[in-house]
N, C-alpha and C positions, 0 to 999 in steps of 0.2 A: 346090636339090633340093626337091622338091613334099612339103609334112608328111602326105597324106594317101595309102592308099595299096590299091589291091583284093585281097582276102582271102578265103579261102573257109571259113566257119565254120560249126561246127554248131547248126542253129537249133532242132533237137530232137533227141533220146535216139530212135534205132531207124532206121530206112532207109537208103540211100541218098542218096533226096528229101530228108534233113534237111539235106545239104551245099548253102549258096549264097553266092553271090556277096555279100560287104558291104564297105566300104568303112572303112576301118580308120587310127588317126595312123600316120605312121612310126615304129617303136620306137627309140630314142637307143642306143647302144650305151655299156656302164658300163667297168670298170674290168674290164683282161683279157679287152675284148670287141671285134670287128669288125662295123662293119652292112654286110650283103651285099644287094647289089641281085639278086636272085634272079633268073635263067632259066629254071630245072629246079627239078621236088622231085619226089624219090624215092616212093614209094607204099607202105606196110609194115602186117603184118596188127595190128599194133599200133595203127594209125590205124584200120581198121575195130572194135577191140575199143573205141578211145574214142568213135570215134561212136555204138556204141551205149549208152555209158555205164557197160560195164563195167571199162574201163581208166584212170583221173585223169591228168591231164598232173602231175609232181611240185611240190608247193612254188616259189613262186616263177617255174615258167614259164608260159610261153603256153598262153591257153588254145584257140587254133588248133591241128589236128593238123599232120603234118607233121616226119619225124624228121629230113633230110638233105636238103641244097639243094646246088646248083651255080652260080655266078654271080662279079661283079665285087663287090671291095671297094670299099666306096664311102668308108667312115670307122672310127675306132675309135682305143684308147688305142697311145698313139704309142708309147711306151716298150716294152709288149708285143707292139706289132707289132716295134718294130724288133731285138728279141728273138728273134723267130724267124723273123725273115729277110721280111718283110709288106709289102707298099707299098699304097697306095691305088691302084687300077686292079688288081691282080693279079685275074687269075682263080684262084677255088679252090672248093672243094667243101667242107661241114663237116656234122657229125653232131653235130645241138640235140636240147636235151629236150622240143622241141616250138614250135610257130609257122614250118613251114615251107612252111606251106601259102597263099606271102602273095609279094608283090612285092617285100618288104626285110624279111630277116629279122636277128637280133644270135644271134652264137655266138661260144662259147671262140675266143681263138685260138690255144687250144693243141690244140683239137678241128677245127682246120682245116689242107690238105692241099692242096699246089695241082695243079690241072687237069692229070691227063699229059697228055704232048707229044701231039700230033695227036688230042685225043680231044674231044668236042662236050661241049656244056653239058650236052645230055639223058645222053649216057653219063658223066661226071663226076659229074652228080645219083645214077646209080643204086648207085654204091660204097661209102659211109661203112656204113650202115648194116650192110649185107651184111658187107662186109669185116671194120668193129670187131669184129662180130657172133661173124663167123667163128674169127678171129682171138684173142679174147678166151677162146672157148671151147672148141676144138678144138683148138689149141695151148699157150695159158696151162693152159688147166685141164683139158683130155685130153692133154693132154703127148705128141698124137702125133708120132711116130721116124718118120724113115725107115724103108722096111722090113715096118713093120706095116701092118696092114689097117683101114680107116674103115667103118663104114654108116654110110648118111646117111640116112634117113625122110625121105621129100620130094625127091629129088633133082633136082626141075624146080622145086620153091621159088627166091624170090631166092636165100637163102639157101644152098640146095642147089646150084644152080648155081656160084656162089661156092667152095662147101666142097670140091666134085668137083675144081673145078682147082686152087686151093690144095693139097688132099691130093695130085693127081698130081706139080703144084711140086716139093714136098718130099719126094717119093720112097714115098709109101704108096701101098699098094692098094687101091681105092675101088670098095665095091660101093655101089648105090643101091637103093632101093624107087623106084616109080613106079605110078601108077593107071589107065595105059592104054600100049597098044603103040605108040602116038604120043610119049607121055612116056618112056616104056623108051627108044625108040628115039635120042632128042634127047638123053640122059642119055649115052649110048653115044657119040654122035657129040662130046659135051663134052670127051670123054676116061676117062670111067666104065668101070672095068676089067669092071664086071659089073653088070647089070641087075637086080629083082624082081617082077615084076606084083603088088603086095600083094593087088588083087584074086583072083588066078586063082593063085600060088603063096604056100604056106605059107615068109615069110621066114627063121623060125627055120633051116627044111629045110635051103633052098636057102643059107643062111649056108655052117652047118655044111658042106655038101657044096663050098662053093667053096674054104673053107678047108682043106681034109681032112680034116675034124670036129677041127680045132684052134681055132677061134672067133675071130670077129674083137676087135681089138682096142681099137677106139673107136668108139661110138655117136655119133651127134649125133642127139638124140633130140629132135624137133617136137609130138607126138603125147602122151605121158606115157600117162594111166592103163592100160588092161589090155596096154600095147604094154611097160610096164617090164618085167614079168614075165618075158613071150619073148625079150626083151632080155637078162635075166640067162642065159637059157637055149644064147644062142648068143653068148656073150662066152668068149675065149679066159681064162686064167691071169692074174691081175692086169688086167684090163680094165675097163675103164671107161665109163660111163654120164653120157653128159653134158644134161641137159632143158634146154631154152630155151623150153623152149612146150607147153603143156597142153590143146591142142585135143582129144584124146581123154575129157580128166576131171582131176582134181586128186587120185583116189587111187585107189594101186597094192597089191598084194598079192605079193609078193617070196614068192622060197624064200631063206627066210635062210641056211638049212644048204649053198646053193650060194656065194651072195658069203661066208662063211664058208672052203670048202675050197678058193673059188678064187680068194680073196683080190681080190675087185670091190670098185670104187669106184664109187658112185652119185650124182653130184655135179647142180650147176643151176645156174643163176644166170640176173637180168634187167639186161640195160645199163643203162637210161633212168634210173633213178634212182643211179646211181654217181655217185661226183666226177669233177669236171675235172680235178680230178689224175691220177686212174685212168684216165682216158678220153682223154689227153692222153699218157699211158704207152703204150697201144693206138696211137694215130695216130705216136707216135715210131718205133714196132717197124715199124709200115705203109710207114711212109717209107724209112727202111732197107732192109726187108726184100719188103716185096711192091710197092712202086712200082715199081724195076725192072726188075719180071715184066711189068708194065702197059706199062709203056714200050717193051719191045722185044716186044710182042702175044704171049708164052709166055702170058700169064694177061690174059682179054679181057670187057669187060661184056656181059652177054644181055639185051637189049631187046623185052621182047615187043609192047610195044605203048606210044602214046603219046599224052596226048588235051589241050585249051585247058583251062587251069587253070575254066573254066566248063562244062565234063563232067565235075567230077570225081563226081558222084554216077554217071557212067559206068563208070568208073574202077574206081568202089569195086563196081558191081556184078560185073565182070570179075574181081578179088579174088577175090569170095567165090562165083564158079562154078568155080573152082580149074581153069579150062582153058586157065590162062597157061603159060608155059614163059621163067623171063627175069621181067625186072622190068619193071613199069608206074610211067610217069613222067608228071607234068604236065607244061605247059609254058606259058610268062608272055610273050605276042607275039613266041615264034621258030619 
């Protein structure tokens, strides 16, 4: 195997143009680790927040962006491979704390998940993230039921996309926000029981009214600052408010007296910096629980677009004109 390896790293804080092609060792994979010969990486607004320098990759990882890759196992510690079932050659897909923006990356392997049945390297690449993502927060910690009703902020996000069919999965009803009649519309076609133009309709409104003015019951909330507010305003009795993401601001002004009578939950949390325990608890539930859906196309990945791991300053401009629908993936000579 060649110790040297092409990587695409960021050679300044701000643009696009700071991502280029360098040439990088292999990384050795440690103890509780596999090195994957990477074909796909996933593209996450996480990776635009480090390039431009306001996001750190954690202690200890890469400092290539790049959260979820898809590829063959090339090596790794034998005991923990053959723990959870590993070989060398397997195809799998895993979700790092960073460095997957590279032709051989090392991850948990307890953060690694292998390839469904008939599904390509590019679509393998685009699931860990989304899925943990989703997974971790919409379920573990919005405890959504069958039954109940989701809003998702973003609904043509990787993210969103992911959430809309998982919540359909599991038996809720899934309204979306979206920012154009094009997004509305692909949101609808996912399986989204109900649309919002956040441009052209007032969300709160249109919650309430789909609900019966009984309010929905889980947020997956993208956006935070002045979007919490209106959030508390159209949350049913005991509902919940979950942030993964601050694109609007980092501070909200609550009516307290409402999560007070109506007994709300305003929770958050960030993946990347978790344990491998905890992240490894996530890909267990996954295996179980959402592989299957994959397997038999009930729950399917949304690819919007796909570019040579030496576009990715492409890539990343696509991101951030927010005119994707579906996830954007590199790809490593496939």
């Amino acid at each position: 195997m060649t110790s040297t390896m092409r990587a695409v790293e960021i050679t300044a804080f701000g643009p696009p143009e700071g991502l280029k092609i360098c040439e990088r060792p292999v990384p050795q994979a440690g103890k509780g680790e596999v090195l994957i010969r990477v074909r796909a990486s996933g593209i996450n607004r996480p990776d635009v927040l480090q390039r431009k320098g306001a996001y750190a990759p954690p202690a200890g990882a890469s400092d290539l962006p790049g959260l979820e890759v898809a590829g063959v196992v090339e090596a790794g510690d034998a005991g923990a491979m053959k723990v959870a079932g590993i070989q060398v050659g397997d195809r799998v897909c895993a979700l790092i704390a960073g460095g997957g923006y590279a032709e051989y990356c090392v991850a948990p392997v307890v953060q690694c998940l292998p390839v469904p049945e008939g599904f390509s390297d590019i679509e393998a690449a685009s699931l860990p993230e989304t899925f943990f993502t989703v997974w971790s927060n919409v379920f573990d910690r919005g405890h959504l039921q069958a039954g109940e009703t989701l809003l998702i902020q973003g609904g043509s996000s990787g993210i969103g996309v992911t959430a809309i069919q998982l919540g359909k999965a599991f038996g809720a009803t899934v309204i979306v926000t979206a920012g154009s009649d094009e997004k509305y519309q692909n949101c609808l076609e996912l399986g989204a029981d109900h649309a919002i133009n956040y441009k052209t309709q007032d969300f709160v409104a249109e919650a309430r009214r789909i609900t019966g003015d009984k309010g929905v019951d889980v947020v997956l909330d993208m956006v935070a600052g002045s979007y919490v507010a209106r959030e508390v305003e159209c949350l049913a009795e005991d509902g919940r408010i979950v942030i993964i993401a601050v694109q609007g601001g980092v501070k909200a002004e609550v009516n307290a007296g409402l999560v007070l009578r109506k007994r709300l939950t305003i929770t958050g949390s960030t993946l990347r910096p978790r344990s491998e325990a905890f992240k490894g608890a996530i890909a267990k539930a996954l295996r179980e629980k959402v592989w299957p859906l994959l397997a038999s196309g009930k729950v399917r990945p949304v690819i919007h677009s796909t570019f040579a791991a030496e576009e990715a300053a492409k890539a990343h401009e696509l991101m951030e004109s927010n005119q994707h629908t579906g996830k954007i993936v590199l790809t490593w000579g496939i």
